[in-house]
CHARMM internal coordinates of N, CA and C (Angstrom, degrees):
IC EDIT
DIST 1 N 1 CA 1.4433
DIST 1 CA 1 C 1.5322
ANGL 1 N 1 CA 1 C 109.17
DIST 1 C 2 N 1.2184
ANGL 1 CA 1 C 2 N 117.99
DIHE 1 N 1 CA 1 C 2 N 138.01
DIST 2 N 2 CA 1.2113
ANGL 1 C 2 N 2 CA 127.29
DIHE 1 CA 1 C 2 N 2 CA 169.14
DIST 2 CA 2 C 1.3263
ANGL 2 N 2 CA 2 C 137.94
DIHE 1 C 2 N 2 CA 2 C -66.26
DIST 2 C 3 N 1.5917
ANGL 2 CA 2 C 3 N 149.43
DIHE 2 N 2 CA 2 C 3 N 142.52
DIST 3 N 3 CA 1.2772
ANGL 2 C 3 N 3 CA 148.34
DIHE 2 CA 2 C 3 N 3 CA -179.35
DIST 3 CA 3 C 1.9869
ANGL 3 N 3 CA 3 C 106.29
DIHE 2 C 3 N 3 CA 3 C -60.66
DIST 3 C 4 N 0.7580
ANGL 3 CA 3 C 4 N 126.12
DIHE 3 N 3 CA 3 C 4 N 131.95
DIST 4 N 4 CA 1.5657
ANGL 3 C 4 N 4 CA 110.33
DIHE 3 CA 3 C 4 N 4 CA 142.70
DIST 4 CA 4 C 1.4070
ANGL 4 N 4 CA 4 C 118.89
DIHE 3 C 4 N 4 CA 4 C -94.32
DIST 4 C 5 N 1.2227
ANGL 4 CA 4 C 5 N 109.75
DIHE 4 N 4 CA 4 C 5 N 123.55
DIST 5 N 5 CA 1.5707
ANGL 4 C 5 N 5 CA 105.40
DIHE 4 CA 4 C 5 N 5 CA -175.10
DIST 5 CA 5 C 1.8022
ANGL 5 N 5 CA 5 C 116.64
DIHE 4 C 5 N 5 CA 5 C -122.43
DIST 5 C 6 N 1.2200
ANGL 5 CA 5 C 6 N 117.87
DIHE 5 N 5 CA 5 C 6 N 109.10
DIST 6 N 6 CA 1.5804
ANGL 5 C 6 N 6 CA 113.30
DIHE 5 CA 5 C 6 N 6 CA -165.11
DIST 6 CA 6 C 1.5772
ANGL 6 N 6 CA 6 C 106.64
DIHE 5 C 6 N 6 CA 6 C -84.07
DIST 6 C 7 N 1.5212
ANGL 6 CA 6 C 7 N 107.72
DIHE 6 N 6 CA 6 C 7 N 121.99
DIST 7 N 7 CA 1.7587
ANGL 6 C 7 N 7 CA 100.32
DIHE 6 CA 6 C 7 N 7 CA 177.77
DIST 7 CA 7 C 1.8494
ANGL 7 N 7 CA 7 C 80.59
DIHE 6 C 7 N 7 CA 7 C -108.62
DIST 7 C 8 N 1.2594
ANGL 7 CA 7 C 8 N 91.34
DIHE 7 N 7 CA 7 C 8 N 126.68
DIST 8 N 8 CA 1.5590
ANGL 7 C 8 N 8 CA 97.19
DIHE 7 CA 7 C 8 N 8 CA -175.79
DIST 8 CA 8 C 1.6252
ANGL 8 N 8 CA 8 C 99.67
DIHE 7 C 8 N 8 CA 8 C -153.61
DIST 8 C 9 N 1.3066
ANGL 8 CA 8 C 9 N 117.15
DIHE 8 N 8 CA 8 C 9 N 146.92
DIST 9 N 9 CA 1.5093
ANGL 8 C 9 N 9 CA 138.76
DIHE 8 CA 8 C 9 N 9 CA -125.83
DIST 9 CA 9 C 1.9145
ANGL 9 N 9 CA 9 C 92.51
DIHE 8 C 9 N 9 CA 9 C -133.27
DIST 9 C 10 N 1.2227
ANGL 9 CA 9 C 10 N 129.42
DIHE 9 N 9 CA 9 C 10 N 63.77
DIST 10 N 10 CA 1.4881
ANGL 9 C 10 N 10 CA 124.31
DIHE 9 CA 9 C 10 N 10 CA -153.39
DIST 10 CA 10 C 1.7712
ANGL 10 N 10 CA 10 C 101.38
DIHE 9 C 10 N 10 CA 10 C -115.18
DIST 10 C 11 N 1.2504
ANGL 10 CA 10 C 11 N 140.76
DIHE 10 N 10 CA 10 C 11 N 143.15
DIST 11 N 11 CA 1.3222
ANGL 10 C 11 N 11 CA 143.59
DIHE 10 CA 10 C 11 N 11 CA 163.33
DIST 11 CA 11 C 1.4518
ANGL 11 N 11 CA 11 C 123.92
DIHE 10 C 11 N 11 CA 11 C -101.01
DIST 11 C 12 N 1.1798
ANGL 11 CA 11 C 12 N 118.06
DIHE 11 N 11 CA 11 C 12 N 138.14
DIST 12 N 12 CA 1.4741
ANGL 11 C 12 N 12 CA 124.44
DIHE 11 CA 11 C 12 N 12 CA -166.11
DIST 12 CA 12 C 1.7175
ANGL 12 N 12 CA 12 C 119.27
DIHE 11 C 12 N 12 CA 12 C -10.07
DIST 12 C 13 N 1.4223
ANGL 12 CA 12 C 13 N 87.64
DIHE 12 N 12 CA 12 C 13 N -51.11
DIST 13 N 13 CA 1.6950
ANGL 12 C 13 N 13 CA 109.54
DIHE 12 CA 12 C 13 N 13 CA -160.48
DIST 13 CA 13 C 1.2972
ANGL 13 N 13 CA 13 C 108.67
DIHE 12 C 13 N 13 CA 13 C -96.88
DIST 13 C 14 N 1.8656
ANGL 13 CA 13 C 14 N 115.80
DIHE 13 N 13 CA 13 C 14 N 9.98
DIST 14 N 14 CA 1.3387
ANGL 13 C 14 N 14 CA 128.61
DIHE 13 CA 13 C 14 N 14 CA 143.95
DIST 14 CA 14 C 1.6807
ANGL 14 N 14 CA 14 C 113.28
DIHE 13 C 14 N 14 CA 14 C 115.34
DIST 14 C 15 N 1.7903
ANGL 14 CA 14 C 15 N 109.43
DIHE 14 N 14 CA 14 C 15 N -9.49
DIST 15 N 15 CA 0.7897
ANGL 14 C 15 N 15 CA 120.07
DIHE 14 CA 14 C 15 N 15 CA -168.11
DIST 15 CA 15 C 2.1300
ANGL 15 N 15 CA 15 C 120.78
DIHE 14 C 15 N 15 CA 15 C -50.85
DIST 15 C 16 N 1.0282
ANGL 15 CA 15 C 16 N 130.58
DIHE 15 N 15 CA 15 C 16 N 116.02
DIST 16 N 16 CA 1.4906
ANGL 15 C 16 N 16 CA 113.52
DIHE 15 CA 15 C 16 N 16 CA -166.68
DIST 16 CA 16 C 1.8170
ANGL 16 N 16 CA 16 C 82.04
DIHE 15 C 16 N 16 CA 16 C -133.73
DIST 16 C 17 N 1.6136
ANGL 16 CA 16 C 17 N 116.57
DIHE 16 N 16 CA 16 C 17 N 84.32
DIST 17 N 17 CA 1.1784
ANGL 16 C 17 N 17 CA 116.73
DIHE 16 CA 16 C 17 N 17 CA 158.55
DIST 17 CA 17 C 1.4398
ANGL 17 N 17 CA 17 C 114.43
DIHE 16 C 17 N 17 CA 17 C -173.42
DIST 17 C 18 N 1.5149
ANGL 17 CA 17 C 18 N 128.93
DIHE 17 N 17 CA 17 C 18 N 135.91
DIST 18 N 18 CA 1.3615
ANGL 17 C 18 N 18 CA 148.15
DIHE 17 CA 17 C 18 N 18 CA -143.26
DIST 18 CA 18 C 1.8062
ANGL 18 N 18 CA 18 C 113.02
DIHE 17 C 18 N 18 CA 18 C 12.71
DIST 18 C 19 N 1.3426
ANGL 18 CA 18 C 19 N 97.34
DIHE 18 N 18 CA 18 C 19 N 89.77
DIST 19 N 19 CA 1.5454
ANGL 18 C 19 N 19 CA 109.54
DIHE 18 CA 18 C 19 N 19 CA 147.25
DIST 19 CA 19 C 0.9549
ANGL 19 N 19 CA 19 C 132.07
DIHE 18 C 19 N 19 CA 19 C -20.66
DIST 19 C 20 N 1.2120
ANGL 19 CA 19 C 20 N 92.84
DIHE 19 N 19 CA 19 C 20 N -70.70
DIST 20 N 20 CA 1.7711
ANGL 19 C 20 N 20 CA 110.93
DIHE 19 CA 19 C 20 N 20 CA -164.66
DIST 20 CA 20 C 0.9899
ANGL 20 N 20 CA 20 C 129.16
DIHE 19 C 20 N 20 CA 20 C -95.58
DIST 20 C 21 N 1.3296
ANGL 20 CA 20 C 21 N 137.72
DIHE 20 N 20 CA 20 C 21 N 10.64
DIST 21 N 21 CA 1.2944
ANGL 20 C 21 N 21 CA 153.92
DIHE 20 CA 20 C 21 N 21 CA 164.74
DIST 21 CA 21 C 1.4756
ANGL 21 N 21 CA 21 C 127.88
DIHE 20 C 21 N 21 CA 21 C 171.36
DIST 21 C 22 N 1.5484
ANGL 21 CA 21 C 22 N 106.32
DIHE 21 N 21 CA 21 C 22 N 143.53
DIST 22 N 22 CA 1.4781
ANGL 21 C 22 N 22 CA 101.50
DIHE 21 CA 21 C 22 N 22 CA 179.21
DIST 22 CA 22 C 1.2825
ANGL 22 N 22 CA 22 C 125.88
DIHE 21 C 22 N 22 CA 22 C -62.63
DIST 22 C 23 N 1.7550
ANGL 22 CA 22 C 23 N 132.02
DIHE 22 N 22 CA 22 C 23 N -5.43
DIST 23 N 23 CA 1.5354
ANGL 22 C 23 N 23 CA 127.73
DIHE 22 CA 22 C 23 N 23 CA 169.06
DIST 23 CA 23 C 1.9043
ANGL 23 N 23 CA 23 C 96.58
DIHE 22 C 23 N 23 CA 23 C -90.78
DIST 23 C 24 N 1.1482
ANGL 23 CA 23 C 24 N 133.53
DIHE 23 N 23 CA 23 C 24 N -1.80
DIST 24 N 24 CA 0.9345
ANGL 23 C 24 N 24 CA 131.84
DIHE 23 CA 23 C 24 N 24 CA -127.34
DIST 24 CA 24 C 2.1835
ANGL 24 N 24 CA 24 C 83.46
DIHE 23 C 24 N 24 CA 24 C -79.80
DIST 24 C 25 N 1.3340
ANGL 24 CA 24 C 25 N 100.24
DIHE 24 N 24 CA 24 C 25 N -65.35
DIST 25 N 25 CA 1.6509
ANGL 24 C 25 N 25 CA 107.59
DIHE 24 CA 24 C 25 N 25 CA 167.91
DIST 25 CA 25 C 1.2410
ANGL 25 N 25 CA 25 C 116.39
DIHE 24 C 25 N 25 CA 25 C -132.39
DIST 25 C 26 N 1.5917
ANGL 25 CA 25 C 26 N 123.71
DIHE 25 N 25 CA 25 C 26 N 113.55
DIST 26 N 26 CA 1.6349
ANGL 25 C 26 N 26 CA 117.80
DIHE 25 CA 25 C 26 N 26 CA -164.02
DIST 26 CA 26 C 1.5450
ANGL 26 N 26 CA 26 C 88.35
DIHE 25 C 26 N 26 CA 26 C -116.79
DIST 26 C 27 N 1.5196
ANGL 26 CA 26 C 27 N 126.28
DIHE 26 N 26 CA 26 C 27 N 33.63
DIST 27 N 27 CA 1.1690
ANGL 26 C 27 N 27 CA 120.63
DIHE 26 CA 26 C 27 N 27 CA -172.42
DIST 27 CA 27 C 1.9745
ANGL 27 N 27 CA 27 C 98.90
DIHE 26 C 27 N 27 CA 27 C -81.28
DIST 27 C 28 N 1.6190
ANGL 27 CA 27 C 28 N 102.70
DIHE 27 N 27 CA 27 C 28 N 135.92
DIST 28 N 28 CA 1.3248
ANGL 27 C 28 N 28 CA 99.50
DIHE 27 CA 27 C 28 N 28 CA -162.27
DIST 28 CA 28 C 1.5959
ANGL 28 N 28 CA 28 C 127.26
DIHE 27 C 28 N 28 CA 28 C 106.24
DIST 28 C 29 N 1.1354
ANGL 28 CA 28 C 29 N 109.79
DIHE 28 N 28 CA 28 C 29 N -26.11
DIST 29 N 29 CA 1.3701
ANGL 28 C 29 N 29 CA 106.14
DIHE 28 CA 28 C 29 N 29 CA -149.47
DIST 29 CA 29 C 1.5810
ANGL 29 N 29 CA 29 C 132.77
DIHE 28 C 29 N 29 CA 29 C 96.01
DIST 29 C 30 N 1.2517
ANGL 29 CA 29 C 30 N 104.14
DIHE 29 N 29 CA 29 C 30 N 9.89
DIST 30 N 30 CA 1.1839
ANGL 29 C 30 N 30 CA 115.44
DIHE 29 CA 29 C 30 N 30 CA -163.39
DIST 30 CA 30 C 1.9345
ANGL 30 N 30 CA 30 C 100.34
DIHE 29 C 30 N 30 CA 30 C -75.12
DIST 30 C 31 N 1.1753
ANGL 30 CA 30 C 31 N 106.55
DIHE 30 N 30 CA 30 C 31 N 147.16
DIST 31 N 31 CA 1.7047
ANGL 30 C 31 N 31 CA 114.19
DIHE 30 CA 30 C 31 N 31 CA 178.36
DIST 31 CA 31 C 1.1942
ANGL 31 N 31 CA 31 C 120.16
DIHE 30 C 31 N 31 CA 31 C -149.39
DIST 31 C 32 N 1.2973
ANGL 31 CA 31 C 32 N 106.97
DIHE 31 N 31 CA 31 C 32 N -8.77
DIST 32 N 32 CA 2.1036
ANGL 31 C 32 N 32 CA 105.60
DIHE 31 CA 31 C 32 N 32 CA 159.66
DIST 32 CA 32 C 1.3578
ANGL 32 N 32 CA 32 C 106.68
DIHE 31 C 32 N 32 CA 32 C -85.22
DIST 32 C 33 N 1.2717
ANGL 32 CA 32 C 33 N 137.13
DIHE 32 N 32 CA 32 C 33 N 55.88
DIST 33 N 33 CA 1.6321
ANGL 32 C 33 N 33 CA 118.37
DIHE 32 CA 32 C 33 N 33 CA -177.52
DIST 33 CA 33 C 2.2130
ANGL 33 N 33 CA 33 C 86.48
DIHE 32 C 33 N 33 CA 33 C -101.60
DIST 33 C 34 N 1.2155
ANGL 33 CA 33 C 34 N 98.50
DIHE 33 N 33 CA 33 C 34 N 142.40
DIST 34 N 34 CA 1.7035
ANGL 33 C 34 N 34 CA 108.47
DIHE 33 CA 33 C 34 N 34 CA -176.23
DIST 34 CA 34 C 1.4526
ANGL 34 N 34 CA 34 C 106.73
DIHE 33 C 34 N 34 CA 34 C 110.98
DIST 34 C 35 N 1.5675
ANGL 34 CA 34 C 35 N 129.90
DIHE 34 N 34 CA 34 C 35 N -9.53
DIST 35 N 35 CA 1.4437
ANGL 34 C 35 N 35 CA 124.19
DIHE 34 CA 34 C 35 N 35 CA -171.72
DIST 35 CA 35 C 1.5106
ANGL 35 N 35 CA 35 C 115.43
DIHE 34 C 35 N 35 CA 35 C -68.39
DIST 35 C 36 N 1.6667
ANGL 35 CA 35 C 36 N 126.22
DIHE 35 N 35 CA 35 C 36 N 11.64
DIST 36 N 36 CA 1.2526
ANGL 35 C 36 N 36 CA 109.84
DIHE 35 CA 35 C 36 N 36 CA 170.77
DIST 36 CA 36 C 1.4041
ANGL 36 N 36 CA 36 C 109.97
DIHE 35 C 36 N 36 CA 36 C -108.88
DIST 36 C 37 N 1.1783
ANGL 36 CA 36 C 37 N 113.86
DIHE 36 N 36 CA 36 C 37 N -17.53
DIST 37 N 37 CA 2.0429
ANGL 36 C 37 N 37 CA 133.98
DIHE 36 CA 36 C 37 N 37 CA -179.73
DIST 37 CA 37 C 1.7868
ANGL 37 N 37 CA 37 C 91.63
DIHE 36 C 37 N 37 CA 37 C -36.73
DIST 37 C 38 N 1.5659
ANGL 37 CA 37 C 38 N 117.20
DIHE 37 N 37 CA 37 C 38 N -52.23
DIST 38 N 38 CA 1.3925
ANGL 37 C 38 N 38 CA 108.50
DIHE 37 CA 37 C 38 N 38 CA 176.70
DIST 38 CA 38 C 1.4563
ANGL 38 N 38 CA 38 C 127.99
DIHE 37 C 38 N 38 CA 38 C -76.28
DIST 38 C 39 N 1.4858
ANGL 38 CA 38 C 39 N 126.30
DIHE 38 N 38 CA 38 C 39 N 9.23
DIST 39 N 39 CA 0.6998
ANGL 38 C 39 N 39 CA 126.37
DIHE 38 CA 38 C 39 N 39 CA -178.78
DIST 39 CA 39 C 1.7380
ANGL 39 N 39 CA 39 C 105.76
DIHE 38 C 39 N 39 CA 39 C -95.37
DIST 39 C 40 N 1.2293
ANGL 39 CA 39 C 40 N 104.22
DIHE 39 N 39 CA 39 C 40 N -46.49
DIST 40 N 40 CA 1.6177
ANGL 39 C 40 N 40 CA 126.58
DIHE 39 CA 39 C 40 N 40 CA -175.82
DIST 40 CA 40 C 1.0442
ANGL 40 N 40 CA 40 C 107.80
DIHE 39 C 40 N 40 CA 40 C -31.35
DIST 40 C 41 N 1.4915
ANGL 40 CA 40 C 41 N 117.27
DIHE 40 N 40 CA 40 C 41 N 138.87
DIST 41 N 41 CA 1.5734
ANGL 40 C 41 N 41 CA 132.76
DIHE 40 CA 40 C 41 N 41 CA 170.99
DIST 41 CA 41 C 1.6477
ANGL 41 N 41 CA 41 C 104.97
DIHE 40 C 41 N 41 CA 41 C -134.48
DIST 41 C 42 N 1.7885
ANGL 41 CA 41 C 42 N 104.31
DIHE 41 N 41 CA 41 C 42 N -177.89
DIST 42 N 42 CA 1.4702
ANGL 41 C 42 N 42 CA 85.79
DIHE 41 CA 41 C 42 N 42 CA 172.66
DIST 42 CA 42 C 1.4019
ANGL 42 N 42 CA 42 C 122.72
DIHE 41 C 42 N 42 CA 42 C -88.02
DIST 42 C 43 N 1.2048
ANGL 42 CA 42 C 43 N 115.97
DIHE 42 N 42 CA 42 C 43 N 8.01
DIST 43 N 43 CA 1.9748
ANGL 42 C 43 N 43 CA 129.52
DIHE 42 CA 42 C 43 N 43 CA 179.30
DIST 43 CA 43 C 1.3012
ANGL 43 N 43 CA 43 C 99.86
DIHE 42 C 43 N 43 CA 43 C -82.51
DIST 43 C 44 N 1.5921
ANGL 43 CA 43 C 44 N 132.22
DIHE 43 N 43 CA 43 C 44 N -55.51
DIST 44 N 44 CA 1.1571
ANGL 43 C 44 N 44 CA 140.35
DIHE 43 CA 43 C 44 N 44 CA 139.20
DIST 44 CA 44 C 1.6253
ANGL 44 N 44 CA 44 C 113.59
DIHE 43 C 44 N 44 CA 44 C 10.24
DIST 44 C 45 N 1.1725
ANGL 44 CA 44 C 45 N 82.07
DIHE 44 N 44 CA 44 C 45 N -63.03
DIST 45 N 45 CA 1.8906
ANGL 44 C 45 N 45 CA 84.17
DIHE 44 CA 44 C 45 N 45 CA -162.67
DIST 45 CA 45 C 1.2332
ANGL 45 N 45 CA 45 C 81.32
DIHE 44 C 45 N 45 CA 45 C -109.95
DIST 45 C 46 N 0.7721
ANGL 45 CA 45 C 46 N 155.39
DIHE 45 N 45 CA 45 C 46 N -38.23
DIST 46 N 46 CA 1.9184
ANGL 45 C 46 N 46 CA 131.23
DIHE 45 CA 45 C 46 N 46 CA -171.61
DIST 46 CA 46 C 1.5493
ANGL 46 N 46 CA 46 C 99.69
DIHE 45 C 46 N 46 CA 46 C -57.99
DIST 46 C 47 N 0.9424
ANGL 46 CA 46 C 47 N 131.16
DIHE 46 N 46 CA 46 C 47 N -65.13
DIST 47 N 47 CA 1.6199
ANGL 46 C 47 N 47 CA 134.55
DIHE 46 CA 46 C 47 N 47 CA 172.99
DIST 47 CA 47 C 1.6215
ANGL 47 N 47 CA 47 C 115.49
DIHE 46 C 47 N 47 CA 47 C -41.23
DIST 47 C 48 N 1.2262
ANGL 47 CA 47 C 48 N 107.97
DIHE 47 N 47 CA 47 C 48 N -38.48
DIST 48 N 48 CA 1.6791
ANGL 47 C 48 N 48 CA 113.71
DIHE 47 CA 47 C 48 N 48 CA -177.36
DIST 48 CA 48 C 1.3808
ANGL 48 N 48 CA 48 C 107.95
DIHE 47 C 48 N 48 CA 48 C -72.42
DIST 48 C 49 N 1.9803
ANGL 48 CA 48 C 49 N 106.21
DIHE 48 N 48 CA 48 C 49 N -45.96
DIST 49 N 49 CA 1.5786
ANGL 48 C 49 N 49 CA 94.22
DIHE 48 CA 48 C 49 N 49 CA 170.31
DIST 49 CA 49 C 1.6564
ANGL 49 N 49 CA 49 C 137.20
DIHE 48 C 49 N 49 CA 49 C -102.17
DIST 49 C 50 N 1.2879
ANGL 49 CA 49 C 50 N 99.27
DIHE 49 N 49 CA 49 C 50 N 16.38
DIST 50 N 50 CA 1.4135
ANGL 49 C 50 N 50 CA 113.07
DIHE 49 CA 49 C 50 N 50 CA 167.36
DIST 50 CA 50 C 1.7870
ANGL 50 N 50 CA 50 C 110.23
DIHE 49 C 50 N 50 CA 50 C -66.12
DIST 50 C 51 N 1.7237
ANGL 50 CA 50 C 51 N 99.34
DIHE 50 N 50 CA 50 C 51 N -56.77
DIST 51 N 51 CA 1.4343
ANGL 50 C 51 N 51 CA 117.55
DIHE 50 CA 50 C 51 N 51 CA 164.84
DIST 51 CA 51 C 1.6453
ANGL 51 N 51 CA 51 C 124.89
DIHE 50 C 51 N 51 CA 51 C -48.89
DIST 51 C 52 N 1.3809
ANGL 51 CA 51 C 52 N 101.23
DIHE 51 N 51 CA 51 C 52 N -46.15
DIST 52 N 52 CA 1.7092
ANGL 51 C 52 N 52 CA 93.55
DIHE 51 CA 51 C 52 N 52 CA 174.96
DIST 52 CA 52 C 1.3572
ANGL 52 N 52 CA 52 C 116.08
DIHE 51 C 52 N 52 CA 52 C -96.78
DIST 52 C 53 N 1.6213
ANGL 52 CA 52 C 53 N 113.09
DIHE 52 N 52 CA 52 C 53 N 28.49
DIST 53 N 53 CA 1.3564
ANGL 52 C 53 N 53 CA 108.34
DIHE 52 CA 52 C 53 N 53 CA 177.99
DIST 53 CA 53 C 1.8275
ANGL 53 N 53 CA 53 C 112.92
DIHE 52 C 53 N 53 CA 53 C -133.09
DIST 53 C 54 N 1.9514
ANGL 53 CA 53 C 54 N 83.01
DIHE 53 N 53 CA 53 C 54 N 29.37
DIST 54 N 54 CA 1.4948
ANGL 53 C 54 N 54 CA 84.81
DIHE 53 CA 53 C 54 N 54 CA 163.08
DIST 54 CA 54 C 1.9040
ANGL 54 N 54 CA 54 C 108.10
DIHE 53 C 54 N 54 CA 54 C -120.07
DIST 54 C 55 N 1.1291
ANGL 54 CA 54 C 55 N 105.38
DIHE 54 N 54 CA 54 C 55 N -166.84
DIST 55 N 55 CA 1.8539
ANGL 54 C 55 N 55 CA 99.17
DIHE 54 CA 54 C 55 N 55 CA -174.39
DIST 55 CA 55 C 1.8132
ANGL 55 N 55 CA 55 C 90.53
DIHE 54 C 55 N 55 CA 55 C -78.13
DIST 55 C 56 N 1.4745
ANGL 55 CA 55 C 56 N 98.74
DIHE 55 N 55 CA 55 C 56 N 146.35
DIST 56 N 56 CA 1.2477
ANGL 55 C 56 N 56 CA 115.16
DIHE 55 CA 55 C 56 N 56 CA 176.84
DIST 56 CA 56 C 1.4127
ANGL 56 N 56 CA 56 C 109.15
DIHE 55 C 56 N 56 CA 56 C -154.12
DIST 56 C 57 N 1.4801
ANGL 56 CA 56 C 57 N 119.39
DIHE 56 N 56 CA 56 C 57 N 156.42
DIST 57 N 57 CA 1.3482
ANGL 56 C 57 N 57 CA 116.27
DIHE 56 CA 56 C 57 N 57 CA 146.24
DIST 57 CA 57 C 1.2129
ANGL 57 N 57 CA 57 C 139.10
DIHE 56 C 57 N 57 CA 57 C -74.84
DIST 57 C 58 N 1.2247
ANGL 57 CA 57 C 58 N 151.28
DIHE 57 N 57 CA 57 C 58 N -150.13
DIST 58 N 58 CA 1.4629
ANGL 57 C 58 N 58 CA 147.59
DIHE 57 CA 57 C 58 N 58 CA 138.58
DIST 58 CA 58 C 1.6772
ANGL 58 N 58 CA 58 C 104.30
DIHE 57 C 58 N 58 CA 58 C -144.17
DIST 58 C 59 N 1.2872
ANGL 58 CA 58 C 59 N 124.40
DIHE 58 N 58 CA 58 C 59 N 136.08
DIST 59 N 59 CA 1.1182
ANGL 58 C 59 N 59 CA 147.94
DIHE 58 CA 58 C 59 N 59 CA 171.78
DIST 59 CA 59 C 1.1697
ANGL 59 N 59 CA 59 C 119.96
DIHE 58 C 59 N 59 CA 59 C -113.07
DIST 59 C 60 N 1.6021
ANGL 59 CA 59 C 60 N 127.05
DIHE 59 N 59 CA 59 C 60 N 93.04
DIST 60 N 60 CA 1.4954
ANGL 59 C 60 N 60 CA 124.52
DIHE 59 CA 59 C 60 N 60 CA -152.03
DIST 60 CA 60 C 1.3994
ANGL 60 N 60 CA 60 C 89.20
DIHE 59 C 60 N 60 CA 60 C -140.73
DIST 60 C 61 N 1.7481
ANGL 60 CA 60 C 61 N 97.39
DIHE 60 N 60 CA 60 C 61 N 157.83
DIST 61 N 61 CA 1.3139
ANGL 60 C 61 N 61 CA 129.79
DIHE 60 CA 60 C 61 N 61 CA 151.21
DIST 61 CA 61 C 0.9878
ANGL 61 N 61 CA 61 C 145.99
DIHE 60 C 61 N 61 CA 61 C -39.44
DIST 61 C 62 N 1.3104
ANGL 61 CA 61 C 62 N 154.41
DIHE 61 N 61 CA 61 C 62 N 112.32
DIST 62 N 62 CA 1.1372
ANGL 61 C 62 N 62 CA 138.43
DIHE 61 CA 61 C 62 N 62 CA -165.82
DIST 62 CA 62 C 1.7871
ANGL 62 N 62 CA 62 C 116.59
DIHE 61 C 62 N 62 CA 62 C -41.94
DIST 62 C 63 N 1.4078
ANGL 62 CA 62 C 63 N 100.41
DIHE 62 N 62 CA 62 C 63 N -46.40
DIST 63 N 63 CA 1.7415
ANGL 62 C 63 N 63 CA 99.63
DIHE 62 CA 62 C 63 N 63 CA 179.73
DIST 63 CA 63 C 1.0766
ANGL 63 N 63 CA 63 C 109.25
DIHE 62 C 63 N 63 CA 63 C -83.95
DIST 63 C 64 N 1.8406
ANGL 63 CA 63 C 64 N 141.57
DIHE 63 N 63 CA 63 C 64 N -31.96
DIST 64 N 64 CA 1.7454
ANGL 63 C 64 N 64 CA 119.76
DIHE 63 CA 63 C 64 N 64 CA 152.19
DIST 64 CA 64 C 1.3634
ANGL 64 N 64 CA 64 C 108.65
DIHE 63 C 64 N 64 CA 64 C -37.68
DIST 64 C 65 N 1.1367
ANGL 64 CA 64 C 65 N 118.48
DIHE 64 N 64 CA 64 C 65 N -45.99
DIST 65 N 65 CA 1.9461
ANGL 64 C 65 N 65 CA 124.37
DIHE 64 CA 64 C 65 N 65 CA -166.63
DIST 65 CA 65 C 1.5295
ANGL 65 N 65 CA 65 C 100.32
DIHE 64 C 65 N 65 CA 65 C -44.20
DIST 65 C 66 N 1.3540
ANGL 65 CA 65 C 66 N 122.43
DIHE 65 N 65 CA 65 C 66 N -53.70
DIST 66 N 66 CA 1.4680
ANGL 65 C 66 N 66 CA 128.07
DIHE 65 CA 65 C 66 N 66 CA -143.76
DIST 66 CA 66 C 1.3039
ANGL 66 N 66 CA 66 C 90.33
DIHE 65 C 66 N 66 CA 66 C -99.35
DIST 66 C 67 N 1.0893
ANGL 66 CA 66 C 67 N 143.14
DIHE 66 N 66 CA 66 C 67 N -34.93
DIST 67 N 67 CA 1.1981
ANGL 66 C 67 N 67 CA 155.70
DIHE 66 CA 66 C 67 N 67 CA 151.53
DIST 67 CA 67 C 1.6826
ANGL 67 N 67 CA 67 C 104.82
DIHE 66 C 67 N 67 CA 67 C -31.10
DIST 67 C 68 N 1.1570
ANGL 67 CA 67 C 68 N 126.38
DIHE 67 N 67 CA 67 C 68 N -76.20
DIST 68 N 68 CA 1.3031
ANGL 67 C 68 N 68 CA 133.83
DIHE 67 CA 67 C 68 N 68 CA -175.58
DIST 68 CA 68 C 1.6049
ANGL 68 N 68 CA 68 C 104.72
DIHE 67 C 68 N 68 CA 68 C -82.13
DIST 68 C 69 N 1.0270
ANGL 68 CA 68 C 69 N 126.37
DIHE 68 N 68 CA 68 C 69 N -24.86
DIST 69 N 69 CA 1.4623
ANGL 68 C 69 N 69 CA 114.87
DIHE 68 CA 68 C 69 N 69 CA 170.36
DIST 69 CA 69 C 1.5157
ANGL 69 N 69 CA 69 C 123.86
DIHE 68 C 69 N 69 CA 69 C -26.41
DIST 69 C 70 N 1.0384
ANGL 69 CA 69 C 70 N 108.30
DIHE 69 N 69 CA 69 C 70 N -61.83
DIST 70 N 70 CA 1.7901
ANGL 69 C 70 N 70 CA 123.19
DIHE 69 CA 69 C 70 N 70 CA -174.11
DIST 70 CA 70 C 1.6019
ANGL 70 N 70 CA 70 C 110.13
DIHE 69 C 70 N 70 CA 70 C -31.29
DIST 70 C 71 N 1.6247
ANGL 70 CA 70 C 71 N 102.74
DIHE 70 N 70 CA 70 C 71 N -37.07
DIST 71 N 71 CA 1.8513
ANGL 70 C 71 N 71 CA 131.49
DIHE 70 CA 70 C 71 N 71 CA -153.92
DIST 71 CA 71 C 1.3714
ANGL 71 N 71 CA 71 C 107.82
DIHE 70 C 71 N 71 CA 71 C -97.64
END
COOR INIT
IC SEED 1 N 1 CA 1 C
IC BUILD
């Protein structure tokens, strides 16, 4: 049997939507999207891509889906 393992990107006050930039998803009204870019270091991302650079699934949302569709 397999691990499930969540690499998930969440802010104090619970927020878990666009990382990586503020156009990234403004679905809602949303206008903090980019609030972890200041957090980032290079351990940060050495850990993030060690993790996404083994076989995985993804279990997504319909609006991550359409979002990543294009890719």
């Amino acid at each position: 049997m397999r691990k499930i393992i969540v690499l998930e990107h969440i802010s104090l006050d619970g927020i878990i939507q666009a990382p990586d930039g503020p156009e990234e998803d403004t679905s809602g009204g949303f206008v903090y999207g980019g609030w972890i870019c200041s957090y980032s270091d290079e351990t940060l991302g050495a850990l993030i891509r060690r993790q996404m650079h083994l076989p995985f699934d993804s279990l997504l949302r319909h609006t991550t889906f359409e979002i990543w569709e294009q890719y």
